[in-house]
Short mmCIF file of the C-alpha atoms (twelve columns), coordinates in Angstrom:
data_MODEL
# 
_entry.id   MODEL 
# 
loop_
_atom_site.group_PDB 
_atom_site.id 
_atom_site.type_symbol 
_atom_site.label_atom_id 
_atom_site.label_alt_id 
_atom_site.label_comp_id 
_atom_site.label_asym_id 
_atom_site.label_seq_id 
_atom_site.Cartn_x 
_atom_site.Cartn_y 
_atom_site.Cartn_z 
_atom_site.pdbx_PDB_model_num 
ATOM 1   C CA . UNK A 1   68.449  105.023 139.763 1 
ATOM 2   C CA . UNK A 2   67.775  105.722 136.162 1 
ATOM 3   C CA . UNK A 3   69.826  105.391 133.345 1 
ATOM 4   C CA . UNK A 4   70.680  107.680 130.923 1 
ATOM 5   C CA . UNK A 5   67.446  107.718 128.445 1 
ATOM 6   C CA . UNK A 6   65.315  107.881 131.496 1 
ATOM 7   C CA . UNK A 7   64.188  104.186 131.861 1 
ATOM 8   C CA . UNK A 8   64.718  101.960 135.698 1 
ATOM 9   C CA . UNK A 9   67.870  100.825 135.788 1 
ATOM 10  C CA . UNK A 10  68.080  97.257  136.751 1 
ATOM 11  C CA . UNK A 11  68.573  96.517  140.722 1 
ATOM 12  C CA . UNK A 12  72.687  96.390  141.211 1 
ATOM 13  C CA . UNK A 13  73.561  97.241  137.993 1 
ATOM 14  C CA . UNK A 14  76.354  99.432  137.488 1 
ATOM 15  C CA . UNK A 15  75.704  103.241 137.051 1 
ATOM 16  C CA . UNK A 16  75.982  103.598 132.791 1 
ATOM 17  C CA . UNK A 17  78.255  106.204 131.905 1 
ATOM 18  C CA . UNK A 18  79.231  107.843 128.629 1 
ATOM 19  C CA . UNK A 19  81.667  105.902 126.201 1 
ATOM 20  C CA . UNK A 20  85.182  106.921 126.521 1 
ATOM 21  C CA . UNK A 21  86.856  108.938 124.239 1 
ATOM 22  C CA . UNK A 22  88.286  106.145 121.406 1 
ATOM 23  C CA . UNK A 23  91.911  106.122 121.646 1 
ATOM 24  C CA . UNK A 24  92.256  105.566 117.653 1 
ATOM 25  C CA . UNK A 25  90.667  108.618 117.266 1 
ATOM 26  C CA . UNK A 26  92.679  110.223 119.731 1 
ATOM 27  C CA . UNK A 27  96.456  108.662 118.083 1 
ATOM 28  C CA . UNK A 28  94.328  109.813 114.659 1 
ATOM 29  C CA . UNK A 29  94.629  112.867 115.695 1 
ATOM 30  C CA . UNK A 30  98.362  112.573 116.968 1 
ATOM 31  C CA . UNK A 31  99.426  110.556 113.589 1 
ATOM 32  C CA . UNK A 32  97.559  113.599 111.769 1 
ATOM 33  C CA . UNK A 33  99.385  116.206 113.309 1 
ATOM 34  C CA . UNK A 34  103.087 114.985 113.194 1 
ATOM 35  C CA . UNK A 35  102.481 113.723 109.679 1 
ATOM 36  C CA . UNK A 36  101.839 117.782 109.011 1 
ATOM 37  C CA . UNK A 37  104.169 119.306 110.631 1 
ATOM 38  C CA . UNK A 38  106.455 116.748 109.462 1 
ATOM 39  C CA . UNK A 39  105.662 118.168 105.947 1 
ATOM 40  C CA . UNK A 40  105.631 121.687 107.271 1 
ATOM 41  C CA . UNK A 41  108.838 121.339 108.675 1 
ATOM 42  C CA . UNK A 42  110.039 119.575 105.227 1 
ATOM 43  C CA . UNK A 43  111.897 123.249 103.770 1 
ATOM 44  C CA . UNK A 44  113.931 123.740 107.279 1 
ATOM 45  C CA . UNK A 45  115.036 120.188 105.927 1 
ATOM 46  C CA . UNK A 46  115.850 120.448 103.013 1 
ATOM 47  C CA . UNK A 47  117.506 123.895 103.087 1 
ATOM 48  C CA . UNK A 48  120.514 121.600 104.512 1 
ATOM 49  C CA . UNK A 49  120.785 120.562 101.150 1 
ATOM 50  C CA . UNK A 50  120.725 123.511 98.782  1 
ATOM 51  C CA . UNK A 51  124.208 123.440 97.865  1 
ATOM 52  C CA . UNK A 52  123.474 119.680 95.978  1 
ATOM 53  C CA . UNK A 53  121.872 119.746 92.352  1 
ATOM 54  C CA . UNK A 54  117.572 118.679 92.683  1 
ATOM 55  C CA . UNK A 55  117.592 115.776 91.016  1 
ATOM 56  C CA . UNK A 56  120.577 114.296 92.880  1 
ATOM 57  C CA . UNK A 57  118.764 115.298 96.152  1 
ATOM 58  C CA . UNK A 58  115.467 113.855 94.583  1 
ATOM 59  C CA . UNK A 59  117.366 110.126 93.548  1 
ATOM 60  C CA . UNK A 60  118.732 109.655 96.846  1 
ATOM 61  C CA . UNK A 61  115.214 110.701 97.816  1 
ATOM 62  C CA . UNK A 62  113.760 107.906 95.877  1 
ATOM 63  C CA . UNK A 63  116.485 105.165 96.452  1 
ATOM 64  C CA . UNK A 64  116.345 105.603 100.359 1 
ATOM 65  C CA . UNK A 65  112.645 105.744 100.606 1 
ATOM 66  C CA . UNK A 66  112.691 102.393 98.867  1 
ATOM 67  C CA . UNK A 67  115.460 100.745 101.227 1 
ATOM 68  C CA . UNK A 68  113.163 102.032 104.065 1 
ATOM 69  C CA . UNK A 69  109.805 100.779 102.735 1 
ATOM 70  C CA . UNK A 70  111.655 97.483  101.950 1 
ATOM 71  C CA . UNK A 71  112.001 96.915  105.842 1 
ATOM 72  C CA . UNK A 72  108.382 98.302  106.262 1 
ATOM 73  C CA . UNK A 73  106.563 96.074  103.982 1 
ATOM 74  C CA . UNK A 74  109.084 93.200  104.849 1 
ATOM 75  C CA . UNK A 75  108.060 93.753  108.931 1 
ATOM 76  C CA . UNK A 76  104.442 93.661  108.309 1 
ATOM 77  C CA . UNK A 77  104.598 91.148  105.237 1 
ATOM 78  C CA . UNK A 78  102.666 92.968  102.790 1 
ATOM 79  C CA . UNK A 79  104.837 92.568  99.769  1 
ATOM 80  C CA . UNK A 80  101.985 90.335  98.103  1 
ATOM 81  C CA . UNK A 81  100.096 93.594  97.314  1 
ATOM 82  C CA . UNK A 82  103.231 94.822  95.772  1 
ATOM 83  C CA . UNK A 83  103.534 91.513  93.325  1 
ATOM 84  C CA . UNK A 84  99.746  92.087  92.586  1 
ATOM 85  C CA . UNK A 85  100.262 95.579  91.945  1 
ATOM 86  C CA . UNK A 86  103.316 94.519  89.373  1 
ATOM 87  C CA . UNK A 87  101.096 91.934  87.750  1 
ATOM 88  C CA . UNK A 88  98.458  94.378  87.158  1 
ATOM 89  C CA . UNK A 89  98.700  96.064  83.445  1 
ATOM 90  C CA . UNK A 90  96.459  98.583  84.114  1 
ATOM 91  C CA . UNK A 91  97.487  99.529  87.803  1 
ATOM 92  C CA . UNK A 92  101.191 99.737  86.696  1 
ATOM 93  C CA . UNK A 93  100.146 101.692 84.068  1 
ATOM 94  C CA . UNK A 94  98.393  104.143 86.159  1 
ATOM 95  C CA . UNK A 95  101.044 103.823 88.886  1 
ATOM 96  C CA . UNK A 96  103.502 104.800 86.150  1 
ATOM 97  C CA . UNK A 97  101.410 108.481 85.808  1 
ATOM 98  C CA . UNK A 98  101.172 108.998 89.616  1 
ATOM 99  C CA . UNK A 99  105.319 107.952 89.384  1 
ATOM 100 C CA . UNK A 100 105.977 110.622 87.139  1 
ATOM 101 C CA . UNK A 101 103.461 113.182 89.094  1 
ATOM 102 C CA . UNK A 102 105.345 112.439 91.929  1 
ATOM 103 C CA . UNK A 103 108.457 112.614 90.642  1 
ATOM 104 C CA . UNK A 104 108.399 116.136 89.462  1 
ATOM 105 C CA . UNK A 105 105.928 117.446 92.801  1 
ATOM 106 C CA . UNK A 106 109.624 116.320 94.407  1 
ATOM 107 C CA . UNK A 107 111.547 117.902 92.135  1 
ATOM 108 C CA . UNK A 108 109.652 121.039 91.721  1 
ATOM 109 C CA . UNK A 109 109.555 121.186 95.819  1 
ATOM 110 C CA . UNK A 110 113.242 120.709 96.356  1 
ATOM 111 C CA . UNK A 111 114.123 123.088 93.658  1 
ATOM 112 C CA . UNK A 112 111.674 125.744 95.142  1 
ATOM 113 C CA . UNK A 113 113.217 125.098 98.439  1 
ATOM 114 C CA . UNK A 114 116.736 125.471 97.397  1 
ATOM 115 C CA . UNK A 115 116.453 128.772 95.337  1 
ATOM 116 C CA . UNK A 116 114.931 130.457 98.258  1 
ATOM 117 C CA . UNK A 117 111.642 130.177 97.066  1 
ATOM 118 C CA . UNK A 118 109.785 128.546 100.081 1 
ATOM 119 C CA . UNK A 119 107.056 131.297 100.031 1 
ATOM 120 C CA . UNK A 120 106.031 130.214 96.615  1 
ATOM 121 C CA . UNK A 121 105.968 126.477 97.722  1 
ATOM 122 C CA . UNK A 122 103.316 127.678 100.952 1 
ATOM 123 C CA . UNK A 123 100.694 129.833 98.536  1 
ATOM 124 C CA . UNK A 124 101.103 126.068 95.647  1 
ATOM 125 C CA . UNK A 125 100.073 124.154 98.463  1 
ATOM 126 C CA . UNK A 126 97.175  126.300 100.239 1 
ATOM 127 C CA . UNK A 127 95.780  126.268 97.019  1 
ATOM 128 C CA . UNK A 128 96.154  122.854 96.630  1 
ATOM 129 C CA . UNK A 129 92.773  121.557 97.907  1 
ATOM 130 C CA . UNK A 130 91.046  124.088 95.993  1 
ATOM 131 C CA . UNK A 131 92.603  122.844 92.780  1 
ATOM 132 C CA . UNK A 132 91.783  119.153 93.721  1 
ATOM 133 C CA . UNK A 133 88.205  120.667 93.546  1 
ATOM 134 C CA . UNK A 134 88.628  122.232 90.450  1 
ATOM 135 C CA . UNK A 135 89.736  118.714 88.820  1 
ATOM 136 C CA . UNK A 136 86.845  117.324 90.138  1 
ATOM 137 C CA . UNK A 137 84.188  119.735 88.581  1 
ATOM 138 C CA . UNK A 138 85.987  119.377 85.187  1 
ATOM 139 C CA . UNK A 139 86.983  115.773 85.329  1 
ATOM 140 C CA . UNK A 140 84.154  113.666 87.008  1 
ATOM 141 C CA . UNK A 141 81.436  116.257 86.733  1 
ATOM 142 C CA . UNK A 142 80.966  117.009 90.717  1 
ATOM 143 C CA . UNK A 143 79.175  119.659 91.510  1 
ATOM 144 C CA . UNK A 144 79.688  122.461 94.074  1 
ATOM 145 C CA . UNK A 145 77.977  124.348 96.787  1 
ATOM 146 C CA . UNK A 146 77.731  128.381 95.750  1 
ATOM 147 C CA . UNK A 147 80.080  128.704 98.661  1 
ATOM 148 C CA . UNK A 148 82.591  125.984 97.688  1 
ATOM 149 C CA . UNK A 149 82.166  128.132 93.597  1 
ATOM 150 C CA . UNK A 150 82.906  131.046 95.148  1 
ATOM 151 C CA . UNK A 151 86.050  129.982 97.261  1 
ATOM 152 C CA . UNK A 152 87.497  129.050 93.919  1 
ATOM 153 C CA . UNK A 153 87.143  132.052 92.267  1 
ATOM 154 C CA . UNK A 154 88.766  133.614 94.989  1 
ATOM 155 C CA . UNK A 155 91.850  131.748 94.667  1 
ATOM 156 C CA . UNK A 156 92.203  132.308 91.271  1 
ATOM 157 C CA . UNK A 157 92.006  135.931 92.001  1 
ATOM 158 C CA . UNK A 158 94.514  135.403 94.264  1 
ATOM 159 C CA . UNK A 159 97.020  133.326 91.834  1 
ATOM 160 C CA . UNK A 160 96.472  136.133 89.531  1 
ATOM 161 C CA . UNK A 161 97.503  138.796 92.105  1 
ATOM 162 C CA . UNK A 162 100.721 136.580 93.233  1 
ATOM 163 C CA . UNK A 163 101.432 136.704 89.229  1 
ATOM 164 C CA . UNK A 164 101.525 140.436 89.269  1 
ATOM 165 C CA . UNK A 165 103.121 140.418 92.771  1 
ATOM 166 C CA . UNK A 166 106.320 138.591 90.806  1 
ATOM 167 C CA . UNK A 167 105.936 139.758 87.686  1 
ATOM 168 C CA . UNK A 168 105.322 136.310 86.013  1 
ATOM 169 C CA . UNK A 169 103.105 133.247 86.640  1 
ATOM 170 C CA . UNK A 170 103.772 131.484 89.892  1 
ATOM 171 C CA . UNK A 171 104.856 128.188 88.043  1 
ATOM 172 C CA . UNK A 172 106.278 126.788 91.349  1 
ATOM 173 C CA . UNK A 173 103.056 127.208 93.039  1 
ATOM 174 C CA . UNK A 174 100.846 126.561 90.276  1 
ATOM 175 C CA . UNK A 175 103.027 123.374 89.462  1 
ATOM 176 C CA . UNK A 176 103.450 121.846 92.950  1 
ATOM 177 C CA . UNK A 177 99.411  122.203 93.364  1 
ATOM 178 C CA . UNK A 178 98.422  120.705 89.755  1 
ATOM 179 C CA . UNK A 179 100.460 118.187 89.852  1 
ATOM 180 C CA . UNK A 180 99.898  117.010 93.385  1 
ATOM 181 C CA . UNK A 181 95.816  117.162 92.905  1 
ATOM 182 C CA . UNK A 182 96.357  115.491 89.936  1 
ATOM 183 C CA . UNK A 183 98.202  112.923 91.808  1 
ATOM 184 C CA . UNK A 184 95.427  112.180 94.354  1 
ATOM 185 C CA . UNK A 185 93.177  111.834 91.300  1 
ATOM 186 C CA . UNK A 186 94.942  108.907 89.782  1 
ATOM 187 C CA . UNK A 187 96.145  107.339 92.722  1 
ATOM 188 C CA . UNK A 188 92.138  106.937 93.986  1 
ATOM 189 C CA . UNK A 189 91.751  105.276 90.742  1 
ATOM 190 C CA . UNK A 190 93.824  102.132 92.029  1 
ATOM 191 C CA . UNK A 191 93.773  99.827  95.057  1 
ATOM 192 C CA . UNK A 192 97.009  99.718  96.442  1 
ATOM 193 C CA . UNK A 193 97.838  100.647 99.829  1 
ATOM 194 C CA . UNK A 194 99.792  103.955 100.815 1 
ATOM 195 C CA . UNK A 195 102.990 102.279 101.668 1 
ATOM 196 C CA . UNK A 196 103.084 99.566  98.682  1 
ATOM 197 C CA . UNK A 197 101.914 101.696 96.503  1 
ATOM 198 C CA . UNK A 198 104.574 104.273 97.102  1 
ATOM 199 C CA . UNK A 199 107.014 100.962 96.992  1 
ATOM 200 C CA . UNK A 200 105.942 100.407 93.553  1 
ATOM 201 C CA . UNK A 201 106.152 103.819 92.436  1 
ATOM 202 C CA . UNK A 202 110.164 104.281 94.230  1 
ATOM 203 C CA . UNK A 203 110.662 101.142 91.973  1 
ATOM 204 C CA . UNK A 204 109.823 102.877 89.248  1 
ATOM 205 C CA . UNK A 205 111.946 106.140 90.000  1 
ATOM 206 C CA . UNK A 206 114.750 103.776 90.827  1 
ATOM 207 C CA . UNK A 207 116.550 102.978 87.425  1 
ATOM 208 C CA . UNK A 208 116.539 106.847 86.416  1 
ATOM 209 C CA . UNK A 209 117.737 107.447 89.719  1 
ATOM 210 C CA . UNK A 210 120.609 105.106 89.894  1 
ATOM 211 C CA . UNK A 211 121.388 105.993 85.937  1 
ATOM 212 C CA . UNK A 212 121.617 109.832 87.156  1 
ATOM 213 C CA . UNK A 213 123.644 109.364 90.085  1 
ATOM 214 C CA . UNK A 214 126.313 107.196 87.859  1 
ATOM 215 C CA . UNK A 215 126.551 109.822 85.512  1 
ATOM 216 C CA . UNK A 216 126.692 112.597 87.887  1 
ATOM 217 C CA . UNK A 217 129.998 110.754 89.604  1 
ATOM 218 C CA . UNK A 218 131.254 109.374 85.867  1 
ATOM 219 C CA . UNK A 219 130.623 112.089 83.856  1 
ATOM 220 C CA . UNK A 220 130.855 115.337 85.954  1 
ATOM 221 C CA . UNK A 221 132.573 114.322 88.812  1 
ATOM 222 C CA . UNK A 222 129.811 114.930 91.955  1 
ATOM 223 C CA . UNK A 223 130.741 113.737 94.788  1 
ATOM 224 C CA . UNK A 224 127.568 113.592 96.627  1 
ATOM 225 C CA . UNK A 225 129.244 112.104 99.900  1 
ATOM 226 C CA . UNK A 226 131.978 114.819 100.227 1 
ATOM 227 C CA . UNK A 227 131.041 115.772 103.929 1 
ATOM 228 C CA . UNK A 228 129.103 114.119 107.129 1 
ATOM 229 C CA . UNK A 229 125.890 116.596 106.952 1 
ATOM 230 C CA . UNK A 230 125.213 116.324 102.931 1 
ATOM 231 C CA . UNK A 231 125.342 112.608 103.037 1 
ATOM 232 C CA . UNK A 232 123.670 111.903 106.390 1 
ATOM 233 C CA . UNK A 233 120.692 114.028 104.891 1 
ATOM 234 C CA . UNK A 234 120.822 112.537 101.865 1 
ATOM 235 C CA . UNK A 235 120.406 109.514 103.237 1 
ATOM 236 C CA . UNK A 236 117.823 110.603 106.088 1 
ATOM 237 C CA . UNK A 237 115.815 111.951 103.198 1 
ATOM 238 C CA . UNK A 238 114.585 108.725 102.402 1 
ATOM 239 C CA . UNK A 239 113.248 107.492 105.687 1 
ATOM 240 C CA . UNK A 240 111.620 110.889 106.711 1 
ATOM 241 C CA . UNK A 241 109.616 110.497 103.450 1 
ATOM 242 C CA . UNK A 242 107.879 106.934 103.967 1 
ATOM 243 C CA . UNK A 243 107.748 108.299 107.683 1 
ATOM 244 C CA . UNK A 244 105.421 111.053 106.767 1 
ATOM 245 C CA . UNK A 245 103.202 109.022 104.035 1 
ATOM 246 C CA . UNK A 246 103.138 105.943 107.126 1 
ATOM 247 C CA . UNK A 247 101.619 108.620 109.579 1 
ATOM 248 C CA . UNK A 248 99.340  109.894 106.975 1 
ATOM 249 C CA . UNK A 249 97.676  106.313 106.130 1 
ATOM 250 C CA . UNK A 250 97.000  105.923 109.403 1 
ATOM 251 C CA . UNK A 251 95.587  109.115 110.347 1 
ATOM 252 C CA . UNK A 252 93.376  108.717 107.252 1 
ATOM 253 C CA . UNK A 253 92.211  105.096 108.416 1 
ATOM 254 C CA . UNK A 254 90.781  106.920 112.241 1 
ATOM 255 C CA . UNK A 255 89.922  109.979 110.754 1 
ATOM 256 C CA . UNK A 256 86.965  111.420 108.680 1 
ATOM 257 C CA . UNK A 257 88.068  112.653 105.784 1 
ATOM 258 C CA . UNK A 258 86.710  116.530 106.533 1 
ATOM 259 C CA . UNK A 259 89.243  116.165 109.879 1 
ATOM 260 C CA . UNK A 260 91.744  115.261 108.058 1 
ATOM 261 C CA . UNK A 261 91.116  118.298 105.761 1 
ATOM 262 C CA . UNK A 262 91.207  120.478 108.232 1 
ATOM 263 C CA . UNK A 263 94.753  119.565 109.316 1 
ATOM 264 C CA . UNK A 264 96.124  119.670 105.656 1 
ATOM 265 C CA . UNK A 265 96.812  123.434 106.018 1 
ATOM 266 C CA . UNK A 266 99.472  123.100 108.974 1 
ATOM 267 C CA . UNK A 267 102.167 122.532 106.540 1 
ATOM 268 C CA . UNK A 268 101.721 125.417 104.229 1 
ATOM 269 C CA . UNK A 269 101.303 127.361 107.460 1 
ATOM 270 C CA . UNK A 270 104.900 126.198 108.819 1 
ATOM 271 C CA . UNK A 271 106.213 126.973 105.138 1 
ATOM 272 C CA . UNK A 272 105.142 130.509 105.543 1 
ATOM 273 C CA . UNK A 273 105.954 131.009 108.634 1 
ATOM 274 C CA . UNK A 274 109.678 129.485 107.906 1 
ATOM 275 C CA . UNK A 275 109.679 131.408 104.490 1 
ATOM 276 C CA . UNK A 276 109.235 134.953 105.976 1 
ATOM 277 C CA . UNK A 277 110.811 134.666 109.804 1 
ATOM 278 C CA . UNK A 278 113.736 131.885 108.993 1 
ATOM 279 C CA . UNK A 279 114.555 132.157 105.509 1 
ATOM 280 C CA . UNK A 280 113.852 136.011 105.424 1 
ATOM 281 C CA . UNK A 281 112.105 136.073 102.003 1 
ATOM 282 C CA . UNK A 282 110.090 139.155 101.401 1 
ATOM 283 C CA . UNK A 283 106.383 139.475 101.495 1 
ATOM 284 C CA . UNK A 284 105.552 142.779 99.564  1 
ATOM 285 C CA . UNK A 285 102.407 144.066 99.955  1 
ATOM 286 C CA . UNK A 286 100.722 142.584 96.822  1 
ATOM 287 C CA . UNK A 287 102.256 139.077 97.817  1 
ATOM 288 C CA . UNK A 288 100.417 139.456 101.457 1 
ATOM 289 C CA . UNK A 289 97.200  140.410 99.598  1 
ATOM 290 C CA . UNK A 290 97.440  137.168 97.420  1 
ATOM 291 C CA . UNK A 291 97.935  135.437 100.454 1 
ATOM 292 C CA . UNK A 292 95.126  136.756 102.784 1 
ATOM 293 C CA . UNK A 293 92.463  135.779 99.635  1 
ATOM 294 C CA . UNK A 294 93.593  132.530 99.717  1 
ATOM 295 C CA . UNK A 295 93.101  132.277 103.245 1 
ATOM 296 C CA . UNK A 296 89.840  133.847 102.716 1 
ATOM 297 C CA . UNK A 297 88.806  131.299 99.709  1 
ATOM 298 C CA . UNK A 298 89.754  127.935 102.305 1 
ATOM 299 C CA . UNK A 299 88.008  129.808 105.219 1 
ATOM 300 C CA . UNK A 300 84.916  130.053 103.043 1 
ATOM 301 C CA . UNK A 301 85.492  126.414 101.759 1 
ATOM 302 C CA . UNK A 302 86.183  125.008 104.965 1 
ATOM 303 C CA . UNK A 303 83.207  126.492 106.750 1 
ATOM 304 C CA . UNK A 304 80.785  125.099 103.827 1 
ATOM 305 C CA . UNK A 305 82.225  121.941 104.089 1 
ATOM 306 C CA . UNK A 306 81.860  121.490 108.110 1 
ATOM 307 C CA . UNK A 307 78.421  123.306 107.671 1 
ATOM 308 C CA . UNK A 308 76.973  120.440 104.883 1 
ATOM 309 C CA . UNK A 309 78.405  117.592 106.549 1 
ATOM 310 C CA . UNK A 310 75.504  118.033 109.265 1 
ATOM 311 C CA . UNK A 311 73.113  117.465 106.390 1 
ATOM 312 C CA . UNK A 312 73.787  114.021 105.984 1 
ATOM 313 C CA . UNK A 313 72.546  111.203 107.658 1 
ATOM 314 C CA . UNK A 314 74.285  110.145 110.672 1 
ATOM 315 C CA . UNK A 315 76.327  107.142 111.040 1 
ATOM 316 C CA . UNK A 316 74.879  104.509 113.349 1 
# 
């Protein structure tokens, strides 16, 4: 008997047989995929919610999430990175830029959502990675493959097609992708985990949250909790939020980072396809053009970034 590079094997030993498949990897992959279509499925959501004003849906958004993480962090006694984080000057002061980032990607999403605009929310966040690149050529100086070059200027083609498609710039698109790769830019400049850091940054939303919601009830009368459906989503909001982001850190921790990419479009998949069968919002021909060079641009980046990972040296 021989084993596998060729050499005896020793007298009674077992037969040596590839490794398993690693099961991390494997509930990587699992975590990956429902933390997607999770997103994806985000608009159907939402949608049951269009009838209440943005910001009200946003603040029980953010006072929910934090009830929920409270249990999280509490359950796996990680609040110490929270006090560290709050002690920090100069991670609460970047936490307080990623906060307000945030804040308005949520905003700008739930608004999109509820004035039928879901299509526009699918093209801001297939262009997303692309813009995530483009801060990182102007802000850190990284350079990019021809390839990766050219898939950008493809999308900008295509963002200026989708402007003459509507008839004015796609702010909803353009704004949920700027502000979200600007909000992966800061948020890699601190050390906090996923779910304390979005702890601290929920604690930060809270006191404009709470102050809107009083006024709303004091002021003009909004009763947020009329019926069973508004305020059980209202509510649910919360929890399906940290849900998501949980799934996500721990698909990022088994993952590489190019399978992760790879995943990321799921969710602006599910908005199209929700956008144009569900919701039936119309995709004119000049809208379906912008779309298909998008698709072209993150094919073209996508291949060149699978094709130059093989460059590198492999991982012992």
């Amino acid at each position: 008997m021989t084993s596998i590079e060729g050499a005896p094997a020793a007298a009674g030993a077992p037969p040596v047989r590839p490794n398993p498949p690693d099961p991390n990897v494997r509930f990587g992959v699992i975590a990956a995929i429902v933390t997607y279509s999770m997103w994806g499925l985000f608009p159907l959501f939402f949608k049951l919610l269009d009838h209440v004003d943005p910001v009200g849906v946003v603040a029980h958004r953010v006072i929910f999430s934090l009830v929920f993480l409270c249990l999280v962090l509490a359950l796996h006694r990680r609040f110490g990175e929270v006090i560290a984080a709050l002690r920090d000057m100069r991670v609460l002061g970047v936490m307080a830029v990623t906060t307000t980032l945030l804040a308005f990607n949520w905003l700008i999403f739930v608004w999109g959502v509820s004035i039928g605009q879901v299509l526009q929310v699918s093209f801001g966040y297939f262009i997303n990675p692309l813009v995530s690149v483009a801060i990182g050529m102007v802000l850190l100086g990284e350079r990019q493959s021809p390839w990766q070059t050219a898939a950008i200027g493809i999308a900008v083609a295509a963002v200026v097609i989708q402007a003459i498609a509507l008839g004015d710039v796609p702010w909803i698109a353009l704004g949920l992708a700027i502000l979200f790769g600007f909000y992966g830019y800061f948020r890699k400049t601190v050390r906090v985990g996923s779910a304390p850091g979005l702890f601290v940054e929920t604690l930060l939303m809270l006191p404009p949250a709470v102050i809107y919601l009083m006024v709303s009830a004091m002021v003009f009368g909004r009763d947020y909790y009329s019926d069973a459906v508004t305020a059980t989503a209202l509510v649910v909001s919360g929890p399906l939020t940290a849900l998501a982001l949980i799934f996500f850190a721990y698909a990022a921790r088994q993952l590489r980072l190019t399978t992760i990419g790879m995943f990321q479009y799921i969710a602006p998949s599910l908005h199209f396809l929700s956008a144009v069968f569900l919701f039936g919002e119309t995709l004119d021909p000049v809208s379906l053009l912008s779309f298909v060079l998008i698709w072209l641009s993150l094919v073209v980046f996508s291949f060149d970034t699978w094709r130059r990972r093989g460059r590198g040296p492999r991982p012992a």
